[in-house]
C-alpha positions as CSV (number, residue, x, y, z in Angstrom):
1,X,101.0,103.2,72.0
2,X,102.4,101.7,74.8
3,X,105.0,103.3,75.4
4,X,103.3,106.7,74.9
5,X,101.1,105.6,77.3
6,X,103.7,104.7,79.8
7,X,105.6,107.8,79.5
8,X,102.4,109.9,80.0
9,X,102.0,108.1,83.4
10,X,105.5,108.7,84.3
11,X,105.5,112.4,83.7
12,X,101.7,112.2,85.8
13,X,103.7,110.6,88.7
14,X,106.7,112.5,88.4
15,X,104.4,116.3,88.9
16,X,102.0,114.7,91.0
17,X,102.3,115.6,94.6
18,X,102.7,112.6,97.1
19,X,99.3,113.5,98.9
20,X,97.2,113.4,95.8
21,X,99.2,110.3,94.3
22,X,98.5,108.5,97.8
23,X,95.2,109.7,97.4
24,X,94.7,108.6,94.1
25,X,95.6,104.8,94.7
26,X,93.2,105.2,97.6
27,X,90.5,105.7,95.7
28,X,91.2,102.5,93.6
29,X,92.1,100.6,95.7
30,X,91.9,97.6,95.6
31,X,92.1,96.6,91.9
32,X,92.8,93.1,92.5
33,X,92.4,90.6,95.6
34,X,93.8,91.4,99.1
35,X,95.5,88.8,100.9
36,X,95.4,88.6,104.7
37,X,98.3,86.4,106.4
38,X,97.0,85.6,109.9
39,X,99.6,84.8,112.7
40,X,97.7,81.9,114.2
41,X,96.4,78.3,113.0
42,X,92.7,77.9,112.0
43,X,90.0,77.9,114.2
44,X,91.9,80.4,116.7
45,X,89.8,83.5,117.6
46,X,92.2,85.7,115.8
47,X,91.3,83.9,112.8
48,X,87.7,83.5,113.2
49,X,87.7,87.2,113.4
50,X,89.7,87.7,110.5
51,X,88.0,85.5,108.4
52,X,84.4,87.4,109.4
53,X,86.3,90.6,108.4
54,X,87.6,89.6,105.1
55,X,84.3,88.2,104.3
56,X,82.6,91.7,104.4
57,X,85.2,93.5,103.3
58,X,84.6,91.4,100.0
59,X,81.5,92.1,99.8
60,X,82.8,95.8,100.2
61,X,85.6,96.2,97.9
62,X,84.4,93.8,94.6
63,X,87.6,91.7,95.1
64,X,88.2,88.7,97.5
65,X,90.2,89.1,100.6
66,X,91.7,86.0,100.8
67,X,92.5,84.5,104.6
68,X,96.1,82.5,104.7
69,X,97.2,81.1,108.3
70,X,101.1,80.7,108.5
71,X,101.3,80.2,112.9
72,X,104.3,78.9,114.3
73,X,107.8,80.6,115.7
74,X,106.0,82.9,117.6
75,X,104.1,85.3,115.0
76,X,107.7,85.4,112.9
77,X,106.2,83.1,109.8
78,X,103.4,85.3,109.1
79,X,105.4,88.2,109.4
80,X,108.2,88.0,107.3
81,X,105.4,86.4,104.5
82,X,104.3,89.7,104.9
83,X,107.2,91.9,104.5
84,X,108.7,89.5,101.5
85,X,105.5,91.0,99.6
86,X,105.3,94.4,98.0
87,X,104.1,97.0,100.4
88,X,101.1,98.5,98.7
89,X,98.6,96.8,100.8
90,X,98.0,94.2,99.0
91,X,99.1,91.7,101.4
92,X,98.3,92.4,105.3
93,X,98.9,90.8,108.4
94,X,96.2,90.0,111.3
95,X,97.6,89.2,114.1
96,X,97.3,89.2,118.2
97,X,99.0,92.7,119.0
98,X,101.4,91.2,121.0
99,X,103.2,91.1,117.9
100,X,103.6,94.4,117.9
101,X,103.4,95.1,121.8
102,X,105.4,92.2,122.8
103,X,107.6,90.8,120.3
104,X,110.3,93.6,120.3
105,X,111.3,92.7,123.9
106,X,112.1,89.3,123.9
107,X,114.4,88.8,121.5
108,X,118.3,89.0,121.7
109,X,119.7,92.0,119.7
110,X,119.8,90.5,116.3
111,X,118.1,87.4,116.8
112,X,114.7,88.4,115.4
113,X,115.1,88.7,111.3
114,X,112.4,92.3,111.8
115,X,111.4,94.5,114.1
116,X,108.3,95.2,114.5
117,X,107.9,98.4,115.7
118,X,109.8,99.8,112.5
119,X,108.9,97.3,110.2
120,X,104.8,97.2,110.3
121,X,102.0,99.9,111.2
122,X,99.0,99.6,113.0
123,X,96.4,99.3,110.3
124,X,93.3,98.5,112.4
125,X,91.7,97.2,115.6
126,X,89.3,94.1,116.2
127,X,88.6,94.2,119.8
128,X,90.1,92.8,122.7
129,X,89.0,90.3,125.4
130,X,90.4,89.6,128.5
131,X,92.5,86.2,129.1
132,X,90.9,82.9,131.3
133,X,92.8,80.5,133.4
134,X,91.8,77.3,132.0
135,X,92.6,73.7,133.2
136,X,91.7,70.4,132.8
137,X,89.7,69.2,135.0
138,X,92.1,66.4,135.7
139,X,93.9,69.1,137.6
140,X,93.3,68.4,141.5
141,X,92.8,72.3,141.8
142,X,89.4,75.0,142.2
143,X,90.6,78.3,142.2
144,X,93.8,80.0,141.7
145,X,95.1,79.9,145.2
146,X,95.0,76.1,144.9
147,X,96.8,76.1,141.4
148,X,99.8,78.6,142.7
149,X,99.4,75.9,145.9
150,X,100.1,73.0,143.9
151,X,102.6,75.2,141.1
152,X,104.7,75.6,144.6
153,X,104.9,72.1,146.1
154,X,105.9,70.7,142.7
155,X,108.0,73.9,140.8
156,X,107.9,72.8,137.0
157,X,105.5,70.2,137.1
158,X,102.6,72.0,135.9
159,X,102.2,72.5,132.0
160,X,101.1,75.7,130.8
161,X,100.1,75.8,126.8
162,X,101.4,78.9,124.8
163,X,100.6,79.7,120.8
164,X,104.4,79.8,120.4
165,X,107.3,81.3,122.2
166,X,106.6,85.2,123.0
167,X,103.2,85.5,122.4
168,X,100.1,86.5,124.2
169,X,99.9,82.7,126.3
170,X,103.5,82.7,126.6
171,X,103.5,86.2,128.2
172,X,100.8,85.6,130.3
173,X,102.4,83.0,131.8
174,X,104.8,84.9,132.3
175,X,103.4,87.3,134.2
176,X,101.8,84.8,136.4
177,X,104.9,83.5,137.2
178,X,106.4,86.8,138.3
179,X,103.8,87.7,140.1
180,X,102.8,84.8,142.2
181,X,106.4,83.4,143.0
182,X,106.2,80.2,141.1
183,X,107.1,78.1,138.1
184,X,105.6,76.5,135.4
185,X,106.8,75.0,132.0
186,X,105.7,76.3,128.7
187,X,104.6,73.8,126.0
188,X,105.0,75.7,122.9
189,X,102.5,75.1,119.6
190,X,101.9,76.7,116.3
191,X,98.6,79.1,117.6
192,X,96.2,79.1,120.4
193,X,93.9,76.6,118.9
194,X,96.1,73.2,118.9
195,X,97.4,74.6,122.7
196,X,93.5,74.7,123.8
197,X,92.9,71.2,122.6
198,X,95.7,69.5,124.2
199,X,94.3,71.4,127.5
200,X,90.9,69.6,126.9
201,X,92.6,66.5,125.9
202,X,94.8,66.8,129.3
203,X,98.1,66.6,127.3
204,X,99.1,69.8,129.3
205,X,97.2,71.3,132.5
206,X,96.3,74.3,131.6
207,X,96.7,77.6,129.1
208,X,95.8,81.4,129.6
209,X,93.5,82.9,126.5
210,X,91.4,84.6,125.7
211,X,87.6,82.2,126.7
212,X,85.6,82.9,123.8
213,X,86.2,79.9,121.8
214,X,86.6,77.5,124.1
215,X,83.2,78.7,126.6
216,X,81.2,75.9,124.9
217,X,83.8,72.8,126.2
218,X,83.7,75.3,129.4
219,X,79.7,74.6,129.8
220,X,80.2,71.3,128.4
221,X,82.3,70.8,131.9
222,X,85.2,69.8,129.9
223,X,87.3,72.4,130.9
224,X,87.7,74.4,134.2
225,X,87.4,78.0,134.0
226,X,89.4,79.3,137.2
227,X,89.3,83.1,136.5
228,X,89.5,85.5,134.0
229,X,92.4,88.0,133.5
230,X,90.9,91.2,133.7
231,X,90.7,94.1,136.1
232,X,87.5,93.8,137.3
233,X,85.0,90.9,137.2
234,X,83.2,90.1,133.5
235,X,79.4,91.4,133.7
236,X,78.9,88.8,131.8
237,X,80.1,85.7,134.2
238,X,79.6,87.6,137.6
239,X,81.0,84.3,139.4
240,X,84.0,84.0,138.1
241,X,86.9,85.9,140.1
242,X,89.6,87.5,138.8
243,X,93.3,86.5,138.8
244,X,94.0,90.0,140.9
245,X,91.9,88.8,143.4
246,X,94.7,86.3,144.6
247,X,97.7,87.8,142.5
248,X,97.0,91.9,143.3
249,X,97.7,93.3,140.1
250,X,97.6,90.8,137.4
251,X,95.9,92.1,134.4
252,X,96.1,90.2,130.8
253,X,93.9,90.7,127.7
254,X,94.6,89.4,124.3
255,X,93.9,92.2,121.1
256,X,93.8,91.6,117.6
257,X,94.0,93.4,114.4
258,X,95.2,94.3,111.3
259,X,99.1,95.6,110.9
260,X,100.5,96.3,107.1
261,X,104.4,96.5,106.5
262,X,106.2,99.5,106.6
263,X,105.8,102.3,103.4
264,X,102.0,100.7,102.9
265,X,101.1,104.1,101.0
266,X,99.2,106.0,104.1
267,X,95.7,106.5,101.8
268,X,95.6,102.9,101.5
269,X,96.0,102.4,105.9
270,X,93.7,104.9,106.7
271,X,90.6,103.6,103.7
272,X,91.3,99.8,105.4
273,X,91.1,101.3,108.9
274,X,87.9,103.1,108.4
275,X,86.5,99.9,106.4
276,X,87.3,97.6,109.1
277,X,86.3,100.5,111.5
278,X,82.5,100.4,109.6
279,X,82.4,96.7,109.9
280,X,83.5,96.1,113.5
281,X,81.2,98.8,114.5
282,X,77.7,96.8,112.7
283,X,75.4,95.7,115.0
284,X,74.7,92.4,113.3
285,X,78.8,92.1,113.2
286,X,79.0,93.0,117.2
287,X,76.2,90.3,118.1
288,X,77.5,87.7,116.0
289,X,81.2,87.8,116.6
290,X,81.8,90.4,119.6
291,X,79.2,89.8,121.8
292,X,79.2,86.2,121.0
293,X,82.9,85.7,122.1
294,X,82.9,88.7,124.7
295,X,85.0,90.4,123.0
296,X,85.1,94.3,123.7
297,X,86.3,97.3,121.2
298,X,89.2,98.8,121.0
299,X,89.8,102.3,119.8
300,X,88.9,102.5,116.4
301,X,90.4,106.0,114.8
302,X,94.2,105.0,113.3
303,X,95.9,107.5,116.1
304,X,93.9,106.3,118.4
305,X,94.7,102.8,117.9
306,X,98.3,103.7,117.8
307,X,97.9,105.0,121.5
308,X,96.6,102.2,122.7
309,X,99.1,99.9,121.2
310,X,101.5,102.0,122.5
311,X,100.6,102.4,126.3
312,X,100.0,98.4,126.3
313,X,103.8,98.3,124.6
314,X,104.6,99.8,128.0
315,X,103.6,97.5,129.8
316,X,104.5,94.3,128.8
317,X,108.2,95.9,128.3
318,X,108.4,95.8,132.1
319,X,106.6,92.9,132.4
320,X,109.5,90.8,130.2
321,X,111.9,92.7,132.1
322,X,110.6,91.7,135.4
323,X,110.9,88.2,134.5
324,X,114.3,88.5,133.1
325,X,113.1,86.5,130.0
326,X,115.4,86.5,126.6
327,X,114.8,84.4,123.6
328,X,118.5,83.9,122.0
C-alpha cells in the first residue's frame, strides 16, 4: 500500500506544475515546528523581536516556532546553521540586515564559507531604529565634539563595543571613524547584548546601537546617551542631537528581519512574509514592542523589502570601501 501510495505521489509531482506544487506546500505549511536561528545572543533587540514574533506566529500556524540564538563570528554561526538545514522553510534565520547589506563587503574573496546575497532571500522585515552613541559615564566627555576631542588626543585609546566583526556596531564604528578623522579600537563580542553590558559595566567606553534596550540604564543615569544616528532628531527625545550635527552626513540605523536560505520554495516566503507582515502591523504588537523600543517599520511587501535592502546594500558598500576595511 505503501508503495502504491508513494508512486501515486510521484506521478502527482511529476504532472504537477511548479506554481501549483509551490502552492500546494503553501497552503500546508507548516506541518511540523519552525525553527528560527537568530544571529545574536539573548536579550539583544533582534532577539526580543524575534522571540515576540515566533510567539504569535504559533499561536497562528498550530505548530511551535522555536527561537535558537547561535551569535558569534559576526552573523557566520547562525548562518551556515541555517544553510546546513533543508531549504523548505523549516528552519529560518533572523538576523540584523547587515547580514545581508553588509557582510558581502568585508570579507576577502573566499574567506567567507557563503555569500549572502546568493545564498539567502529576504523573507521579511521587523522594523528599523536608528543607532545611539552610548558611553559610560566614566568617559570625561558630553557630546560628540568632546568624544572625537578626546578620540584625537589619544588615537586608539578609546574602546568601542561591536556584536562581532562586520556587523551593524562594527560598521558603525566604522563610519564614525571615516568620517570624523579618528580612531578607535573595536572590542568584538558574540551580539549586541554582552557588548552593552560591558559599556555599562565600563569595561569598554562606549558602543553604537540601536537605544531601545538599553533606554532604561540610560534614565537610570547609568549610561550616557550622546546622540542618536539618524537623519533628523527622534520626536520622541527632541534633546538629543544627532551625530550629523557634528559629523555632516553620518547616518546609521540598525534593521532586522527574517531571511530563509536560497530555493526556500517561493509560496512558503511569500505566506511567512505576509504572516509576519499581519503581526508587525497589530496595534497591540506596535505598542508593546515597536513603540516601546522606537523602533519604526520597514517596508512590508516582499519586493518592497527587497528594495530597501538593496538601496541600504549601496550604501554601506561605499562606506567599507571608504574605510579600506578587509577581514582576511
Amino acid at each position: 500500500m505503501k508503495a502504491v501510495l508513494g508512486r501515486l505521489l510521484l506521478f502527482t509531482c511529476l504532472f504537477t506544475s511548479p506554481s501549483a506544487l509551490g502552492q500546494a506546500l503553501a497552503q500546508g505549511y507548516p506541518a511540523r515546528n519552525v525553527t528560527i536561528v537568530v544571529t545574536s545572543s539573548a536579550g539583544a533587540l533582534t532577539d526580543v523581536l524575534t522571540r515576540a514574533v515566533a510567539q504569535r506566529l504559533s499561536a497562528m500556524w498550530g505548530h511551535s516556532v522555536i527561537v535558537e540564538n547561535k551569535g558569534g563570528a559576526g552573523y557566520a554561526i547562525a548562518a551556515q546553521a541555517v544553510l546546513q538545514a533543508e531549504h523548505d522553510g523549516y528552519t529560518l534565520l533572523a538576523s540584523e540586515t547587515g547580514f545581508y547589506t553588509t557582510q558581502p563587503y568585508l570579507y576577502a574573496p573566499g574567506k567567507l564559507s557563503y555569500d549572502p546575497q546568493k545564498d539567502f532571500v529576504p523573507v521579511a522585515g521587523y522594523g528599523t531604529i536608528p543607532a545611539a552613541l552610548l558611553v559610560n559615564p566614566s568617559v570625561p566627555v558630553n557630546s560628540v565634539a568632546d568624544l572625537i576631542a578626546l578620540a584625537k588626543k589619544k588615537p586608539g585609546a578609546l574602546t568601542f563595543g561591536t556584536a562581532g566583526v562586520g556587523t551593524a556596531l562594527h560598521i558603525a564604528a566604522l563610519e564614525l571613524e571615516n568620517l570624523a578623522g579618528i580612531r578607535v579600537t573595536p572590542v568584538h563580542y558574540r551580539g549586541a547584548a554582552p557588548a552593552l553590558t560591558d559599556v555599562i559595566a565600563g569595561h569598554i567606553d562606549a558602543v553604537i546601537m540601536g537605544p531601545s534596550v538599553a533606554l532604561s540604564t540610560v534614565r537610570a543615569g547609568k549610561l550616557k546617551m550622546l546622540a542618536f544616528a539618524s537623519e533628523k532628531r527622534l520626536s520622541q527625545f527632541p534633546d538629543v542631537p544627532t551625530i550629523a550635527e557634528t559629523v555632516p552626513h553620518y547616518e546609521a540605523s540598525v534593521s532586522f528581519g527574517l531571511f530563509a536560505a536560497a530555493g526556500t520554495p517561493t509560496d512558503i516566503v511569500a505566506k511567512v512574509n505576509a504572516d509576519v507582515q499581519g503581526i508587525v502591523a497589530d496595534a497591540e504588537f506596535q505598542k508593546k514592542y515597536l513603540e516601546r523600543f522606537a523602533v519604526q517599520p520597514v517596508p512590508g511587501p516582499l519586493p518592497a523589502f527587497a528594495a530597501y535592502l538593496r538601496k541600504d546594500s549601496a550604501k554601506w558598500r561605499e562606506v567599507i570601501s571608504a574605510a579600506h576595511v578587509t577581514i582576511e
